[in-house]
C-alpha positions in Angstrom: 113.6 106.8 100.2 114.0 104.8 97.4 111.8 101.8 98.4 108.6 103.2 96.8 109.9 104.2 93.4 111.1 100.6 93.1 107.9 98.6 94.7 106.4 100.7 91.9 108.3 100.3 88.7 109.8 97.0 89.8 106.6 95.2 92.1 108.1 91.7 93.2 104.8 89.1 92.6 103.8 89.3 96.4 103.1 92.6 95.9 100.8 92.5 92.6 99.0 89.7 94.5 98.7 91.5 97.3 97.3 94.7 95.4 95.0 93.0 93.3 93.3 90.6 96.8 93.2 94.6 98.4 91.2 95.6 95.7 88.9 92.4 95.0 88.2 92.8 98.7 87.5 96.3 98.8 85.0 95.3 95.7 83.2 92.8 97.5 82.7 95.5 100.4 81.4 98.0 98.3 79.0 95.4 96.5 78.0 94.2 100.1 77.3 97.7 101.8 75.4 98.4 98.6 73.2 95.7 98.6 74.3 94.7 95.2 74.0 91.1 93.9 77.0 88.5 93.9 79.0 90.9 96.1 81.6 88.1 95.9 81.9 87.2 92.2 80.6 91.0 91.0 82.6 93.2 93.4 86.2 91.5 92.8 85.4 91.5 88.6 84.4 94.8 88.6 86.6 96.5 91.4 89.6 94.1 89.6 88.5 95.2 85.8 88.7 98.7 87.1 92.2 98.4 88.2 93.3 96.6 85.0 92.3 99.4 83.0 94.1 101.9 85.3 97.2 99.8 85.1 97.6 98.8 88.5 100.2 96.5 89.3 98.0 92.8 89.6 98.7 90.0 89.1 96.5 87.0 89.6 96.6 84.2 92.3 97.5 81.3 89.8 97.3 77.8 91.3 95.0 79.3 94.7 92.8 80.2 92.0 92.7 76.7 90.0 92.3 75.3 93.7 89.2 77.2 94.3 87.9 76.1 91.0 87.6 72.6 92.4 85.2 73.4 95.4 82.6 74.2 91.7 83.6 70.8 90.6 82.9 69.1 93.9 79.3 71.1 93.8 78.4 69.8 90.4 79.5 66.4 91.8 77.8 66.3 94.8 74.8 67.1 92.6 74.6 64.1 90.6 72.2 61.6 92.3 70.5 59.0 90.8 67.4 61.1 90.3 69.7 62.8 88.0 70.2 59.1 85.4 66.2 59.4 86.0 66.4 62.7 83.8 68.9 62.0 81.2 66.4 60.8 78.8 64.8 64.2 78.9 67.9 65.8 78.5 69.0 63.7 75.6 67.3 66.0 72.7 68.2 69.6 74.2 72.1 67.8 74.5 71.8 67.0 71.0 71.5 70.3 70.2 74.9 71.5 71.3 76.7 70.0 68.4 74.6 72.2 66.2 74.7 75.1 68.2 78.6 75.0 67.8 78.3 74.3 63.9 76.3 77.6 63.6 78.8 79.5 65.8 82.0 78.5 63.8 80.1 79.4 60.4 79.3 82.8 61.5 82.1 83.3 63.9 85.2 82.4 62.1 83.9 85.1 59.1 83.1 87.3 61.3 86.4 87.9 63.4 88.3 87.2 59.7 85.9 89.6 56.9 84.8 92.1 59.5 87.9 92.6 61.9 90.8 91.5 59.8 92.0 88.8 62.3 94.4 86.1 60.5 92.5 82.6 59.7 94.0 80.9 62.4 93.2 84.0 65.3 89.5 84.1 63.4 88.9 80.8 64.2 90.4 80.3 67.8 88.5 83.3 68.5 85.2 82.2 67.1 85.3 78.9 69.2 83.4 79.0 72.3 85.4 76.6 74.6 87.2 76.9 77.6 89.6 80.2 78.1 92.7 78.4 78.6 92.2 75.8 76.2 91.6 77.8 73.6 94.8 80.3 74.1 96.6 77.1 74.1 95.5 75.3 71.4 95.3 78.6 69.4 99.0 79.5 70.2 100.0 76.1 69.0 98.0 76.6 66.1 100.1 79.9 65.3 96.9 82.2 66.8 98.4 85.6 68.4 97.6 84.0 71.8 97.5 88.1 73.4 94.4 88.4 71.1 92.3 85.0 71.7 93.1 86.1 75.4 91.5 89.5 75.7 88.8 88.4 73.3 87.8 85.1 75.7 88.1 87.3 78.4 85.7 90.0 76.9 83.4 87.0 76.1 83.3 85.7 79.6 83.2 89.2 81.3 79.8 90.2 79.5 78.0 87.3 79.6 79.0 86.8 83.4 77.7 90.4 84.0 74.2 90.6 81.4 73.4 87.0 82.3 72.2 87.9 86.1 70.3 91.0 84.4 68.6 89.0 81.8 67.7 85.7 84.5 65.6 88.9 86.7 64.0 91.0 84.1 62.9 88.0 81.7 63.1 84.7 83.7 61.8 86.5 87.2 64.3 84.0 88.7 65.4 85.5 92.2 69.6 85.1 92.7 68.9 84.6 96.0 69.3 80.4 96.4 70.7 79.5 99.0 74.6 78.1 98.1 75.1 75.8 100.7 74.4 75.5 104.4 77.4 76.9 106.7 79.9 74.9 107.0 79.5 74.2 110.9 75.9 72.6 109.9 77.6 69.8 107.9 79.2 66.1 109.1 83.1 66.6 109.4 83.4 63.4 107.6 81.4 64.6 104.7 83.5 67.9 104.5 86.6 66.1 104.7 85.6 63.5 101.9 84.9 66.7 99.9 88.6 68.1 100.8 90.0 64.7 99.8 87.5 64.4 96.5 88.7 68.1 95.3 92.1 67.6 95.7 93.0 63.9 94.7 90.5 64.8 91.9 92.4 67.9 90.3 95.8 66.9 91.1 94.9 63.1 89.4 93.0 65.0 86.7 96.3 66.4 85.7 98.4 63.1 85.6 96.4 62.1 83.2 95.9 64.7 81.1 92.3 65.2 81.9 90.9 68.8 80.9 89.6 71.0 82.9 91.2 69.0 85.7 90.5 71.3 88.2 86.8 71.0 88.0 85.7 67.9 85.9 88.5 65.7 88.4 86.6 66.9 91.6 83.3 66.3 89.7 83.7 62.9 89.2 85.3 61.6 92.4 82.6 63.5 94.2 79.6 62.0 91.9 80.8 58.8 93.0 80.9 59.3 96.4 77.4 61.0 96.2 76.5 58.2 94.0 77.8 56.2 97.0 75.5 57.6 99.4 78.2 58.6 101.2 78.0 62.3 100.6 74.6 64.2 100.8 75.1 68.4 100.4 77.3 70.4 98.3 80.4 72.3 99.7 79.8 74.9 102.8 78.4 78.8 101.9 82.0 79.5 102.7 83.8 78.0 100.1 81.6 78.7 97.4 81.6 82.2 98.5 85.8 81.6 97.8 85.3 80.2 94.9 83.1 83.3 93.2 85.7 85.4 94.9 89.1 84.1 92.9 86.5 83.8 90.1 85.8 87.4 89.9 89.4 88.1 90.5 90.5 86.4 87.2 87.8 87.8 84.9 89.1 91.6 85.9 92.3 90.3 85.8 92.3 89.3 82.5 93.1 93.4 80.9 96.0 93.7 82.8 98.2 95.9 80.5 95.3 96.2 77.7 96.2 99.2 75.6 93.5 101.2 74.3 94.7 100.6 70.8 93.8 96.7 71.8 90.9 98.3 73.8 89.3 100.0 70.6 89.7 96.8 68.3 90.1 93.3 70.0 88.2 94.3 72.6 85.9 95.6 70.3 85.9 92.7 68.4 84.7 90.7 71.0 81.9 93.2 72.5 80.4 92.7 69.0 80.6 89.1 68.7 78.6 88.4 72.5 76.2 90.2 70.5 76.3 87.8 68.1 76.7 85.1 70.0 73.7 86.1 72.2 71.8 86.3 69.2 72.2 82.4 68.8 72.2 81.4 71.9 68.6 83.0 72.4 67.9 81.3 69.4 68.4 77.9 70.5 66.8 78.5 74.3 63.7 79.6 72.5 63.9 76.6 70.7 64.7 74.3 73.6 61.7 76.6 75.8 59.3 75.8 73.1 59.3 72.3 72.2 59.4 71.4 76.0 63.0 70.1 76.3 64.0 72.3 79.3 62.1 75.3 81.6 63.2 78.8 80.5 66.0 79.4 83.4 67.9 76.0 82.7 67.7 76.5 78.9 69.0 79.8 79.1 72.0 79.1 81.2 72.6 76.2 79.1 73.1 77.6 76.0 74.7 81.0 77.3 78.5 80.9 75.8 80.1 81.7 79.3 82.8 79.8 81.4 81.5 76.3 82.5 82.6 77.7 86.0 80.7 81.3 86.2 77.9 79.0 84.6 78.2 76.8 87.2 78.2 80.0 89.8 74.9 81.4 88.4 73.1 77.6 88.1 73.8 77.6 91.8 72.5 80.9 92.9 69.5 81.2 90.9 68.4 77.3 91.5 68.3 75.9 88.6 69.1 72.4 88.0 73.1 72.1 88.1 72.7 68.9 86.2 71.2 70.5 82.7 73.3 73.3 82.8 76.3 71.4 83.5 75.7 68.8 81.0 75.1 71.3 78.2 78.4 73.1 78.7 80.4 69.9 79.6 79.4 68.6 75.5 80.1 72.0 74.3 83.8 72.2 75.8 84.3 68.5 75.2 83.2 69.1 71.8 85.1 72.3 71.2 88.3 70.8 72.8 88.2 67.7 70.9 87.0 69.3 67.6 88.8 72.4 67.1 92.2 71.4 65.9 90.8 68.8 62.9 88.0 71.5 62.5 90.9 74.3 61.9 92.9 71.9 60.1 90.5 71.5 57.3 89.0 74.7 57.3 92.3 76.2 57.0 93.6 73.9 54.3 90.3 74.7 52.5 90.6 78.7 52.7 94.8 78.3 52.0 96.4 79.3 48.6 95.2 76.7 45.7 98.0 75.8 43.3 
């Protein structure tokens, strides 16, 4: 009689898991039966967001999750052809951009989250920078950042764009989510399938050794653009394990607010409500600009310059057709930038705006 009360005050980690894949899949059956897009990266965020904020016990799937990350990576990879060096040139201007898109974000962003919301320099500024979740949380933390607060306020960030960016590709691009994301995986050479297998693995797990970032999708990336460099693979992954990689996707968005209280829910979370705001503000700013002057066609500039995870990016890219190379190239500079040029940047910025003797 006493088995319940302790599966629910005391859940072993099997358990959490297995609560939050029962109510991921119980998303993505609702979103199916309801015809609603991305059933398998919309129904486990929202179904999974839901729970968080009702305090179920979840807990997400940790290294199955960074394992289905790799199938994006291997996608990206398998996109870059030779046609692809063809259109670097014409990519070379909009890329240039990126720096200056980051400049503008950390001038507005680091006063924003300090003057307006009354986060510490060092949170204001991990919070501002639009780089990769769990590069940021870390570096931030190492910093001295309340790593709780950079979490939730990533997470907010990636949550809204992943969910507005779908709305604003239909009612202002017309693009249709609808692309096909691979061809089953019964219609494709077992030798290509099991170069990809090989390619995401030996590419994530090597991407660690050396310290790569973003291992799990930048390792797979390159080992599989040089085997489709190689001619010797020719389609991205199967339907069915993209389809897994949208789903553990969606799972770790939602999961994300595990254990949010609503005093966190009414500022930090706040906080970053009001920032994709402001971030959307510039990032329309600079796809105009890109739209404009010719540099890219509405759909790819958008999704280029949208501040969202390189991997939901990568998601949406696939779905709606656009070219994976532009979009991926854009937010590859960004994060390499961010990663590379957030601890000198907060360095000196900090040392400027410190106590003067």
């Amino acid at each position: 009689m006493q088995v319940l009360p302790i599966l629910k005050d005391h859940p072993s980690p099997l358990v959490k898991r297995s609560v939050t894949f029962g109510i991921a899949a119980l998303g993505t059956a609702v979103f199916g039966v309801l015809d609603l897009p991305l059933p398998f990266l919309f129904g486990p965020m929202a179904a999974c967001l839901i729970a968080a904020l009702a305090q179920a016990p979840m807990q997400g799937f940790g290294q199955v999750s960074v394992a289905a990350r790799t199938i994006l990576g291997v996608a990206v990879g398998a996109s870059i052809t030779p046609a692809l060096f063809v259109e670097l040139p014409k990519m070379a201007a909009s890329i240039l951009l990126v720096p200056v898109f980051i400049i503008l974000i950390s001038f507005v962003g680091v006063p924003f989250f300090r003057k307006i919301w009354g986060f510490d320099e060092k949170t204001a500024f991990y919070a501002a920078m639009p780089g990769g979740l769990q590069d940021m949380i870390i570096f931030g933390t190492e910093a001295g950042a309340d790593p709780r607060t950079l979490s939730l306020i990533h997470g907010t960030r990636v949550l809204i764009i992943v969910t507005l960016a779908p709305l604003f590709l239909t009612l202002f691009y017309d693009a249709e989510l609808t692309n096909p994301i691979g061809q089953p995986a019964r219609e494709l050479p077992v030798h290509e399938l099991l170069l990809m297998v090989l390619a995401a693995f030996i590419g994530w797990k090597g991407g660690e050794r050396i310290g790569l970032f973003g291992a799990s999708i930048l390792g797979p990336m390159i080992l599989t653009a040089a085997l489709s460099l190689g001619d010797f693979i020719h389609s991205r992954p199967p339907r069915e394990a993209v389809l897994v990689a949208q789903f553990f996707i969606g799972c770790a968005i939602g999961e994300k607010f595990v254990g949010v209280t609503w005093g966190e829910l009414r500022r930090v979370v706040a906080a970053g409500v009001a920032y994709v705001v402001v971030l959307a503000v510039l990032a329309a700013g600079f796809t105009a600009l890109v739209t404009s002057v010719g540099l890219g066609r509405p759909v790819e500039a958008f999704l280029a310059f949208a501040p969202g995870g390189q991997a939901e990016m990568t998601v949406l890219a696939i779905v709606s057709g656009a070219d994976l190379g532009f979009v991926i190239s854009h937010h590859l500079t960004r994060i390499v930038l961010v990663i590379i040029g957030a601890p000198v940047a907060a360095n000196l910025i900090l040392r400027w705006s410190g106590p003067r003797n």
